[in-house]
MOPAC internal coordinates of N, CA, C and O (Angstrom, degrees):
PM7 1SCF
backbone

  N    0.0000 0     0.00 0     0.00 0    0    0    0
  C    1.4554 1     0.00 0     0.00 0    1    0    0
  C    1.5160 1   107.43 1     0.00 0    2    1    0
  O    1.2310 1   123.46 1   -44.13 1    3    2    1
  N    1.3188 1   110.96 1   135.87 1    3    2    1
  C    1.7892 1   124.08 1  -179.44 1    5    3    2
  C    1.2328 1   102.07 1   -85.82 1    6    5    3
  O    1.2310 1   111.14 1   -39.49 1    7    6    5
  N    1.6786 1   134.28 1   140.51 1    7    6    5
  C    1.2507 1   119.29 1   174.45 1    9    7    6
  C    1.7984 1    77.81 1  -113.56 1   10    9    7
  O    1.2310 1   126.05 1   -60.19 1   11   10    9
  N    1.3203 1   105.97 1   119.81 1   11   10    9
  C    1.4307 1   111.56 1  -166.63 1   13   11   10
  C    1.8334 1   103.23 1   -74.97 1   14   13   11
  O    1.2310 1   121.29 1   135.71 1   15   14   13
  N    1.8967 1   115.15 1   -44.29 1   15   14   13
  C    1.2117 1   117.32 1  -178.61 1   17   15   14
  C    1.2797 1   108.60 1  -153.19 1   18   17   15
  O    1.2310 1   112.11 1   -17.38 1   19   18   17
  N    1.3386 1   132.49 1   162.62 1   19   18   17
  C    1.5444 1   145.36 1  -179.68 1   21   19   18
  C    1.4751 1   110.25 1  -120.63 1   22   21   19
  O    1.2310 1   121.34 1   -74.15 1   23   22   21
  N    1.3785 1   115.04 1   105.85 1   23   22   21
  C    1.3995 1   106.18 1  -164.83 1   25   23   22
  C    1.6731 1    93.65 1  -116.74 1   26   25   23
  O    1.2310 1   128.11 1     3.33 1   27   26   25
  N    1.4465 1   101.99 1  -176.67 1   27   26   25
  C    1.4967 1   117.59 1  -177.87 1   29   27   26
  C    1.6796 1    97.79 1   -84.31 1   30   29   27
  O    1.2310 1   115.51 1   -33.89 1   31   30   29
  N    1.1683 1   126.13 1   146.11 1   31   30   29
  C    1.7071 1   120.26 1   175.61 1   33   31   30
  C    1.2672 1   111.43 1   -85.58 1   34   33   31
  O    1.2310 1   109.99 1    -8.64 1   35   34   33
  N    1.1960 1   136.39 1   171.36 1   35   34   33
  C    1.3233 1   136.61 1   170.32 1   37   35   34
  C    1.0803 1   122.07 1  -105.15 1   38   37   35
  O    1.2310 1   120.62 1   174.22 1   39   38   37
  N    2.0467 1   116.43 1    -5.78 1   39   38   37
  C    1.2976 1   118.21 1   165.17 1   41   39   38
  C    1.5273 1   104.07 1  -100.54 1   42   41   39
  O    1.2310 1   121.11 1  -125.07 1   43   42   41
  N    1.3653 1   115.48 1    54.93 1   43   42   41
  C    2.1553 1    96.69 1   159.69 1   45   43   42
  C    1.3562 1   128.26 1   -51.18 1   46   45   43
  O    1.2310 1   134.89 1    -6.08 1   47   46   45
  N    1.0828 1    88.80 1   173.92 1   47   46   45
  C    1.6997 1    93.86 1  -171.80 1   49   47   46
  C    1.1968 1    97.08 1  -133.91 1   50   49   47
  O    1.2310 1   109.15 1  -156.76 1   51   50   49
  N    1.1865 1   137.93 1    23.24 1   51   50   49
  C    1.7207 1   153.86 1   167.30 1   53   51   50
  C    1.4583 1   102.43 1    -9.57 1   54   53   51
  O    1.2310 1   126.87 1   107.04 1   55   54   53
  N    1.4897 1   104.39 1   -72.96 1   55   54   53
  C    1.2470 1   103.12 1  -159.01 1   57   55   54
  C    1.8092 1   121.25 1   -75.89 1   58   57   55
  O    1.2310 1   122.95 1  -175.76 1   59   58   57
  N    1.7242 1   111.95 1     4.24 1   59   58   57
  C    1.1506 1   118.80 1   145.59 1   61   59   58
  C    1.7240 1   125.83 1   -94.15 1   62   61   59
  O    1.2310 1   122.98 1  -163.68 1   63   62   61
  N    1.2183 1   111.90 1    16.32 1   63   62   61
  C    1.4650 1   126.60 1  -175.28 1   65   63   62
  C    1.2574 1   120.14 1    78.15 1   66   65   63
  O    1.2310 1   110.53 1   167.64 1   67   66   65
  N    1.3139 1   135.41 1   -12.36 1   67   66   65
  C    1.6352 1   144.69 1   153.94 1   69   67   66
  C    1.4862 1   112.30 1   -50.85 1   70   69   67
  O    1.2310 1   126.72 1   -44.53 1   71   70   69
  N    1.2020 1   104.69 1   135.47 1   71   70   69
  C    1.9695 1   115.83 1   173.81 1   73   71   70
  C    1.9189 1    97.94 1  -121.41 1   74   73   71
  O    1.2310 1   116.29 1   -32.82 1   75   74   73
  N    1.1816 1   124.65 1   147.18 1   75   74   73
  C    1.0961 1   143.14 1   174.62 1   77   75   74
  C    1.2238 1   121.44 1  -131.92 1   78   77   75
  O    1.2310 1   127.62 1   -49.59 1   79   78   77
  N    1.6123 1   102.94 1   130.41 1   79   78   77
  C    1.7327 1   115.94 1  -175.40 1   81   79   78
  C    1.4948 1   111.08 1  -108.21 1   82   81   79
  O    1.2310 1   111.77 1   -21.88 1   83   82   81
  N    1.0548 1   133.11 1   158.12 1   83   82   81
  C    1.0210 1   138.97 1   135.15 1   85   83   82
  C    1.4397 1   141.08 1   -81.11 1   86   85   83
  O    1.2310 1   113.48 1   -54.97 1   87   86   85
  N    1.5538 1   129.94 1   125.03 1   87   86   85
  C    1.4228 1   120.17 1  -162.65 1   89   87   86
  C    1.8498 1    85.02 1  -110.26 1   90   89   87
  O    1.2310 1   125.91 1   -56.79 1   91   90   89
  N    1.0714 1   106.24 1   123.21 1   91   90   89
  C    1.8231 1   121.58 1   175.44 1   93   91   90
  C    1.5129 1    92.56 1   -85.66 1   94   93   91
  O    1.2310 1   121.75 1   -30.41 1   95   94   93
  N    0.8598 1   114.26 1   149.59 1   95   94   93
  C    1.7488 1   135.55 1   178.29 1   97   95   94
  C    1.8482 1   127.27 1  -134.29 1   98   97   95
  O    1.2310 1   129.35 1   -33.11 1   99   98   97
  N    0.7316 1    99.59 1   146.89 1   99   98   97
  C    1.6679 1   113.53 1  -158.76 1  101   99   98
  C    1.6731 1    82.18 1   -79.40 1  102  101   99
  O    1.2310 1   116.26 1   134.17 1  103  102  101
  N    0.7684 1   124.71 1   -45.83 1  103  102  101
  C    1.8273 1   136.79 1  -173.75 1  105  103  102
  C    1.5627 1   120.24 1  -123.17 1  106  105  103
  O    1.2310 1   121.41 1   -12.12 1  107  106  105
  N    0.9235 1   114.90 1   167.88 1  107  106  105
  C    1.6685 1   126.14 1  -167.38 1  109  107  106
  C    1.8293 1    90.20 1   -87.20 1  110  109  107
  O    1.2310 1   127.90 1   -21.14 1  111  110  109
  N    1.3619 1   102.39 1   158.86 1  111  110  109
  C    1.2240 1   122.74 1  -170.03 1  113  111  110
  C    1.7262 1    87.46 1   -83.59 1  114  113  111
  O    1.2310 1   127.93 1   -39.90 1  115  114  113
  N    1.4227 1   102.33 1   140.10 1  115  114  113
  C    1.3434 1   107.28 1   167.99 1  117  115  114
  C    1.5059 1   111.96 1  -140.86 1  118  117  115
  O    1.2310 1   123.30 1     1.79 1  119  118  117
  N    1.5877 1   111.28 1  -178.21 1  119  118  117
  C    1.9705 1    99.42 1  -175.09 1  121  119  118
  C    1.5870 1   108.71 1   -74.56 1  122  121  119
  O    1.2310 1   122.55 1   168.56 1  123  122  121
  N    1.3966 1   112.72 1   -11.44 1  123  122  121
  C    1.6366 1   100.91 1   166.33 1  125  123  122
  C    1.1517 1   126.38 1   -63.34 1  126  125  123
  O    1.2310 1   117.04 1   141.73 1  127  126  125
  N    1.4726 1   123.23 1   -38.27 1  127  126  125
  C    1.2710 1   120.23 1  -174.59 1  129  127  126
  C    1.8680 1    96.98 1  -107.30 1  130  129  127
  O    1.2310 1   109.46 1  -151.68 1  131  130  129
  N    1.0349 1   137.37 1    28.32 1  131  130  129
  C    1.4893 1   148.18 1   129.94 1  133  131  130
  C    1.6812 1    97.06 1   -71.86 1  134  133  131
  O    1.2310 1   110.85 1   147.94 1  135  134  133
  N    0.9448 1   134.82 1   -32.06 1  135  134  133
  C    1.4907 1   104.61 1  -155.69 1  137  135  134
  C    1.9811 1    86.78 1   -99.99 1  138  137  135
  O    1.2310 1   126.31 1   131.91 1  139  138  137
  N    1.2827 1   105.47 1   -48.09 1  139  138  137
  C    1.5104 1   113.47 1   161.42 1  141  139  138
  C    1.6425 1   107.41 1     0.93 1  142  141  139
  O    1.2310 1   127.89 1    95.97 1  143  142  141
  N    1.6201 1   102.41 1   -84.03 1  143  142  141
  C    1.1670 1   119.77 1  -154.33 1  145  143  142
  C    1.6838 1   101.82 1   -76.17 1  146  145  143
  O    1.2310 1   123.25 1   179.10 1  147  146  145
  N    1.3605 1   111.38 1    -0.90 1  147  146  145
  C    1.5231 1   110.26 1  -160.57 1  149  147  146
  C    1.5877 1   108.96 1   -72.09 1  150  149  147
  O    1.2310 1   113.79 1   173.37 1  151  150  149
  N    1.6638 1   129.36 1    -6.63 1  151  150  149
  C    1.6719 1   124.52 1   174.54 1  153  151  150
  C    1.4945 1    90.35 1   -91.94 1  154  153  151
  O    1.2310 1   104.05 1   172.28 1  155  154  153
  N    1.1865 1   147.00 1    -7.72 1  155  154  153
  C    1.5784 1   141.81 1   165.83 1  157  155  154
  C    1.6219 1   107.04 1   -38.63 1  158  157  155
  O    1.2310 1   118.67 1   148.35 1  159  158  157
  N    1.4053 1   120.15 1   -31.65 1  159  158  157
  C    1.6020 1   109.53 1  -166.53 1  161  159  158
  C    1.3485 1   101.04 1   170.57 1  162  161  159
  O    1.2310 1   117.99 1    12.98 1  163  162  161
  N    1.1880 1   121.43 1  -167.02 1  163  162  161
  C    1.3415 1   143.19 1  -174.28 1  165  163  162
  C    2.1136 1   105.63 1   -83.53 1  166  165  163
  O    1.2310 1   130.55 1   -99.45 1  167  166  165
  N    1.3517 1    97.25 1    80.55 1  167  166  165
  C    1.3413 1    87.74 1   174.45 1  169  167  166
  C    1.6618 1   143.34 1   -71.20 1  170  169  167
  O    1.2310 1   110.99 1   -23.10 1  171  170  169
  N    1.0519 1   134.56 1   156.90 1  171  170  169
  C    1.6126 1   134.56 1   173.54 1  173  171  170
  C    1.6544 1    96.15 1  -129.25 1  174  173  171
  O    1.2310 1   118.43 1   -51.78 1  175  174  173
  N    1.3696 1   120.59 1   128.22 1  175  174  173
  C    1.2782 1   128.26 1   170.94 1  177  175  174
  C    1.4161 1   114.15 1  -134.61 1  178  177  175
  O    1.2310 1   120.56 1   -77.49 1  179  178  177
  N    1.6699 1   116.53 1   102.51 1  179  178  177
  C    1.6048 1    99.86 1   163.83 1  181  179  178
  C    0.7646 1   108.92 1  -114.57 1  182  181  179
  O    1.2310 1   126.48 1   -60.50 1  183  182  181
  N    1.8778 1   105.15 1   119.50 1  183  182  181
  C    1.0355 1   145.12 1   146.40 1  185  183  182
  C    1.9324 1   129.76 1   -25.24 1  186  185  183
  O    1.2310 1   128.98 1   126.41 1  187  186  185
  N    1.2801 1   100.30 1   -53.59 1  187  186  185
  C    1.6769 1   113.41 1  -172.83 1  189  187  186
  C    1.5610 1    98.01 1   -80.98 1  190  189  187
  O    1.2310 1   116.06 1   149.72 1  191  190  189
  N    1.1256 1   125.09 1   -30.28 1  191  190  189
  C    1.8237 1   104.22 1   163.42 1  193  191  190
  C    1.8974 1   104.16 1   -37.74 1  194  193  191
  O    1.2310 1   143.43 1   -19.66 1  195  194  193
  N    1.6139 1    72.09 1   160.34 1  195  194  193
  C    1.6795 1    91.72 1  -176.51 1  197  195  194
  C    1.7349 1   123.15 1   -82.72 1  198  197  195
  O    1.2310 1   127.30 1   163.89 1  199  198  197
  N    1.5490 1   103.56 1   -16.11 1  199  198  197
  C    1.5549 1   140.31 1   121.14 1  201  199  198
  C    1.3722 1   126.76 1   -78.76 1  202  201  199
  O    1.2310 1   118.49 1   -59.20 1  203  202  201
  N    1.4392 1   120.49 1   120.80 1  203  202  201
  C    1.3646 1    87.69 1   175.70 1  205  203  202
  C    1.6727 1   121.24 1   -91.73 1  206  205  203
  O    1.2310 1   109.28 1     1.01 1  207  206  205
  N    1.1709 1   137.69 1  -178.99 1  207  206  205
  C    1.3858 1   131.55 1  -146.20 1  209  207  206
  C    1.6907 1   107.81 1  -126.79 1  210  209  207
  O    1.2310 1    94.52 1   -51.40 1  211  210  209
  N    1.2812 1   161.88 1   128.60 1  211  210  209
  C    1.2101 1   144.61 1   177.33 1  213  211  210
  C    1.5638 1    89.48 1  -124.68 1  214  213  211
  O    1.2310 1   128.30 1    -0.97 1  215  214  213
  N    1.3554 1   101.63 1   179.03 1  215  214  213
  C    1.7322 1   143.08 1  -166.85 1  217  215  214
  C    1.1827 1   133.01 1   178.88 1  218  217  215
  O    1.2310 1   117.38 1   -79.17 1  219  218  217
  N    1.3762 1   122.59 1   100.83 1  219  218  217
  C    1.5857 1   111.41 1   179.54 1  221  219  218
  C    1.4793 1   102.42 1  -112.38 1  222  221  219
  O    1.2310 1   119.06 1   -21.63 1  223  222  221
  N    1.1783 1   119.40 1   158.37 1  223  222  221
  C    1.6885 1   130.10 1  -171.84 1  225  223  222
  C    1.2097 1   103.82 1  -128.13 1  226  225  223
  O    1.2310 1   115.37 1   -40.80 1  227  226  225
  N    1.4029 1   126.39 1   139.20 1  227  226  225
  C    1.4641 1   139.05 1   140.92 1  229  227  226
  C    1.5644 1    92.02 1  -117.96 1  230  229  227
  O    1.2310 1   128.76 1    -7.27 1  231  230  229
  N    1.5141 1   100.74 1   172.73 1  231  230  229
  C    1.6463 1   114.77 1   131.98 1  233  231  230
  C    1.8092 1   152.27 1   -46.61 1  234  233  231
  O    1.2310 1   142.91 1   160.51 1  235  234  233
  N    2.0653 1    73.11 1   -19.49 1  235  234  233
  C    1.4272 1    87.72 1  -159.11 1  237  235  234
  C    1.8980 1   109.34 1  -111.83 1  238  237  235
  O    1.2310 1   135.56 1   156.71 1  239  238  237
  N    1.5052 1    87.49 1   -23.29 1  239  238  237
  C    1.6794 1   115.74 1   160.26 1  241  239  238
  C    1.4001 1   140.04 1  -162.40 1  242  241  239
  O    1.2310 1   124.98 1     8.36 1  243  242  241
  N    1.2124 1   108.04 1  -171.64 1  243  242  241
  C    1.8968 1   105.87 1   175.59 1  245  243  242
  C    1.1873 1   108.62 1  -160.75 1  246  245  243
  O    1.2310 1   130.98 1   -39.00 1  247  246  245
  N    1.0355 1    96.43 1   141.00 1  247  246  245
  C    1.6601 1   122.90 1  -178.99 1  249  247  246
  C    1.4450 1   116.86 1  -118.17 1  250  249  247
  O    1.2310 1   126.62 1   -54.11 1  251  250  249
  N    1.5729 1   104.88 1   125.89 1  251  250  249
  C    1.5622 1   101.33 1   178.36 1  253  251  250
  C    1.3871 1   105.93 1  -150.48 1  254  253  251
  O    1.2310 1   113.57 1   -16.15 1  255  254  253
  N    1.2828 1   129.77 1   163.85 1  255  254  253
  C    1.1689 1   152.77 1  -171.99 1  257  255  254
  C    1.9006 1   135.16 1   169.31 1  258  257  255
  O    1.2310 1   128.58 1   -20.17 1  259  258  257
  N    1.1968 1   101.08 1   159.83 1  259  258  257
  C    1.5666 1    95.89 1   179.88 1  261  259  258
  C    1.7469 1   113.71 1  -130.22 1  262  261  259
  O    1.2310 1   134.11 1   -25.56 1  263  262  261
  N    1.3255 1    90.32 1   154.44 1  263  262  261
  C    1.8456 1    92.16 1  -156.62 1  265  263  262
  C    1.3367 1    95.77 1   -83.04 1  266  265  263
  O    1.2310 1   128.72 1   -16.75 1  267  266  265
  N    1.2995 1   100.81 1   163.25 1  267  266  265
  C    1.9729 1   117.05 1  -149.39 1  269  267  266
  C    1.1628 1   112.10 1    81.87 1  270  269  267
  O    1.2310 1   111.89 1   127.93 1  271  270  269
  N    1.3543 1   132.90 1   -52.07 1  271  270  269
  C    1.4631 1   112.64 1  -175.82 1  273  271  270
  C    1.3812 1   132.74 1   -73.82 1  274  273  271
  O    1.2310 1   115.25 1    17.79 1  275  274  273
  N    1.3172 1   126.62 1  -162.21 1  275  274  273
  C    2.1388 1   105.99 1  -161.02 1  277  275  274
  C    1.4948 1   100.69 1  -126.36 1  278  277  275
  O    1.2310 1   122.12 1  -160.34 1  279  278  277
  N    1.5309 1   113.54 1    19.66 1  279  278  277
  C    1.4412 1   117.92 1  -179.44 1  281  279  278
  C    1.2484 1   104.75 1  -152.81 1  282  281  279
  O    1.2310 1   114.73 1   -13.53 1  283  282  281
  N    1.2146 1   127.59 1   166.47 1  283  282  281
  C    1.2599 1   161.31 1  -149.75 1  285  283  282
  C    1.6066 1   103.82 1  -162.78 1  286  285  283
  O    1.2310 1   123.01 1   -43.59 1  287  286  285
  N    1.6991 1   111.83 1   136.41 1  287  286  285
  C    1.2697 1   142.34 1  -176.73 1  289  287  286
  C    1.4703 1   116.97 1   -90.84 1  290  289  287
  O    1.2310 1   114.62 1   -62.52 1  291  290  289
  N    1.5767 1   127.80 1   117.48 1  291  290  289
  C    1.4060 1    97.97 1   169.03 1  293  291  290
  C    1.7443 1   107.93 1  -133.30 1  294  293  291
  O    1.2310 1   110.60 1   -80.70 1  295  294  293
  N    1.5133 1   135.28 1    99.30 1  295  294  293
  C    1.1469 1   131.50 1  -179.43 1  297  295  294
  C    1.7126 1   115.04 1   -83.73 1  298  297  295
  O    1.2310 1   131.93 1   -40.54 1  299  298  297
  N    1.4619 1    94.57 1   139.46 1  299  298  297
  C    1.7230 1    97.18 1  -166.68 1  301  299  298
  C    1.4298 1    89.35 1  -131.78 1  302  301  299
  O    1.2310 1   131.24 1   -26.35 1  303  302  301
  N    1.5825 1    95.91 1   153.65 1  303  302  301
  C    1.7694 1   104.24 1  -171.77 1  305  303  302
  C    1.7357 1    83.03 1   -89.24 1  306  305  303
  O    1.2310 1   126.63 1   -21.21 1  307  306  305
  N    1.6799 1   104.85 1   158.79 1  307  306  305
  C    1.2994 1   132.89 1  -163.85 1  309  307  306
  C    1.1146 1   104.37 1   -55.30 1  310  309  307
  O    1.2310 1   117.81 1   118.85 1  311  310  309
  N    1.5791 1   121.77 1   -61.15 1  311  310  309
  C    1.4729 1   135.09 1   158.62 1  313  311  310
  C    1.0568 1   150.09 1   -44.50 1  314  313  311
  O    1.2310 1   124.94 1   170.60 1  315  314  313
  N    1.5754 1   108.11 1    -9.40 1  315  314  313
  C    1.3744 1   134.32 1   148.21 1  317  315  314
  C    1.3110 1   151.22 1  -114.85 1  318  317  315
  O    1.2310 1   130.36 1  -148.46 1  319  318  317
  N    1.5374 1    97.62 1    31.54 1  319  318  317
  C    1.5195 1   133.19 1  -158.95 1  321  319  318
  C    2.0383 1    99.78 1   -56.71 1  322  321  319
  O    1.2310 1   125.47 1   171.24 1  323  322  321
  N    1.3434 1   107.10 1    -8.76 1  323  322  321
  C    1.5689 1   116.65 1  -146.72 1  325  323  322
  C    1.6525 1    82.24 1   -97.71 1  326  325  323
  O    1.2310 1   113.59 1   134.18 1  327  326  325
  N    1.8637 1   129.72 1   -45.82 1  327  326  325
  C    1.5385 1    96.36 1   159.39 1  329  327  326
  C    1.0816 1   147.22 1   -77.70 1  330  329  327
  O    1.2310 1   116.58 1  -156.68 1  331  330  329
  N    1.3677 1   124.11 1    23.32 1  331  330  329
  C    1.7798 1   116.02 1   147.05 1  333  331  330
  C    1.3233 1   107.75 1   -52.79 1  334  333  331
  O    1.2310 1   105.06 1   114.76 1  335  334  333
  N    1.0290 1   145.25 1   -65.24 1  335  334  333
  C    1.3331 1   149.85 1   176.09 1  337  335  334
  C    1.6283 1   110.47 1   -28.81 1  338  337  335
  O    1.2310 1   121.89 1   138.69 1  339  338  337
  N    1.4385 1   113.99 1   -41.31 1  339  338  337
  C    1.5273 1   108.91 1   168.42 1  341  339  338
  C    1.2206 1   118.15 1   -70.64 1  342  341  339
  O    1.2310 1   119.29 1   141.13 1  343  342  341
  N    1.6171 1   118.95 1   -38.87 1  343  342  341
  C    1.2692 1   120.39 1  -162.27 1  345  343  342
  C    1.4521 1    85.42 1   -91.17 1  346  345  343
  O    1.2310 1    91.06 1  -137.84 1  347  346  345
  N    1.1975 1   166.06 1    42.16 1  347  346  345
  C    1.5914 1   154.63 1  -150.47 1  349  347  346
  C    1.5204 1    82.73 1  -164.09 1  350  349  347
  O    1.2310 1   103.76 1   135.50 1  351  350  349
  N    1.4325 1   147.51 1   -44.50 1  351  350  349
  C    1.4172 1   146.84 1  -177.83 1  353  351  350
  C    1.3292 1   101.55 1   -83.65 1  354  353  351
  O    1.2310 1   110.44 1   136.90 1  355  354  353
  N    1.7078 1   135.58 1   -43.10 1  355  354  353
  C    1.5958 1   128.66 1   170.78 1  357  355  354
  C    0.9105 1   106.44 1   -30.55 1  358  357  355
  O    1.2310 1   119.79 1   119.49 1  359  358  357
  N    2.2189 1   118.01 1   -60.51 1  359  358  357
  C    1.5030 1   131.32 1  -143.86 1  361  359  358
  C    1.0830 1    80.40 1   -97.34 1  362  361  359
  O    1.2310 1    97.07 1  -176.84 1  363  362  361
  N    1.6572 1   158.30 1     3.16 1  363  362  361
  C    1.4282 1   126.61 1   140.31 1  365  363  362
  C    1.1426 1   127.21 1   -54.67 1  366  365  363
  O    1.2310 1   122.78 1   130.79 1  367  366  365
  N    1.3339 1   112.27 1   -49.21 1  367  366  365
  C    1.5329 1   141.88 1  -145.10 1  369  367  366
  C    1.8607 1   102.33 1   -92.79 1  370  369  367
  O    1.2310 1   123.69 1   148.59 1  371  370  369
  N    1.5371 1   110.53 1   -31.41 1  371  370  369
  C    1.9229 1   104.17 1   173.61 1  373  371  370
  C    1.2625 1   120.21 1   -68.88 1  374  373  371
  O    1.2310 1   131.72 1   -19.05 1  375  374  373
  N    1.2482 1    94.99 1   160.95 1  375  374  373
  C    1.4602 1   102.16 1   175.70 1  377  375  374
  C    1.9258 1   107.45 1  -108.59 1  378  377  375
  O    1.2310 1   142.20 1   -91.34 1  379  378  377
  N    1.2601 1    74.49 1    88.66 1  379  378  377
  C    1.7337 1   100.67 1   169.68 1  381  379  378
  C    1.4652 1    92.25 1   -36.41 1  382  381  379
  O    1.2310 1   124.14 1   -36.41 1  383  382  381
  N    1.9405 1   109.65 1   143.59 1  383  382  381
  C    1.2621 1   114.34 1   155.55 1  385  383  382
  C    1.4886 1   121.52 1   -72.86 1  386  385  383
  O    1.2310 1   124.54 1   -36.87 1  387  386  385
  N    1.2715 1   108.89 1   143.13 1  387  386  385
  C    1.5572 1   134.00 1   171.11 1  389  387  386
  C    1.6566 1   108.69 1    -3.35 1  390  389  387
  O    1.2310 1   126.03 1   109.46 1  391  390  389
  N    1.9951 1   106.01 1   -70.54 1  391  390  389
  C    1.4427 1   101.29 1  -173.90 1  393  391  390
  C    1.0868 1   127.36 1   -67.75 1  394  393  391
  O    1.2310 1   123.91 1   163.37 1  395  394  393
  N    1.6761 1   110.11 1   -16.63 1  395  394  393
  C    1.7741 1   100.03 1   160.76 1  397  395  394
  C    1.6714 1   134.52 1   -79.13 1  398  397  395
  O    1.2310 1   124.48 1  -166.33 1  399  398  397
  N    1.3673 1   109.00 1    13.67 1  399  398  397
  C    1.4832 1    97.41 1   172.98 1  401  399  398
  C    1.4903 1   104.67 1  -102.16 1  402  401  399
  O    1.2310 1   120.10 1   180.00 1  403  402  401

């Protein structure tokens, strides 16, 4: 999977101290790269939506998104702006499923 760009989100949460990115994608989010991201944190996935829905939790961030679409969400508290950089070397370092390259 290509993460084509990392943009600023348009839903921040600034004024609770969270910043949110957007990860643009070469391909639509699918359950391969849901399960991918699934050692990132404490996941919630529903599945039986007609989309299905993901969530991963730290303290330090969250990640969410729904499959079909070509991005993925990631909000980080202000004070821990320094793990994108971890989670930005994971999504170097996986081995993206098949249909996203």
């Amino acid at each position: 999977m290509k993460i084509l760009e990392i943009i600023p989100s348009r839903e921040n949460c600034v004024e609770a101290g969270w910043y949110a990115y957007d990860y643009l994608l070469a391909a639509p989010v699918d359950k391969a790269l849901v399960d991918l991201l699934r050692p990132l944190g404490s996941m919630t996935y529903l599945g039986m939506l007609r989309r299905p829905f993901f969530k991963i939790d730290t303290a330090e961030y969250s990640i969410k998104g729904i499959e079909g679409n070509d991005f993925f969400r990631i909000a980080v508290d202000d004070q821990r702006r320094e793990c994108l950089d971890r989670i930005n070397a994971f999504l170097e370092a996986a081995d993206w499923p098949a249909a996203g390259r």
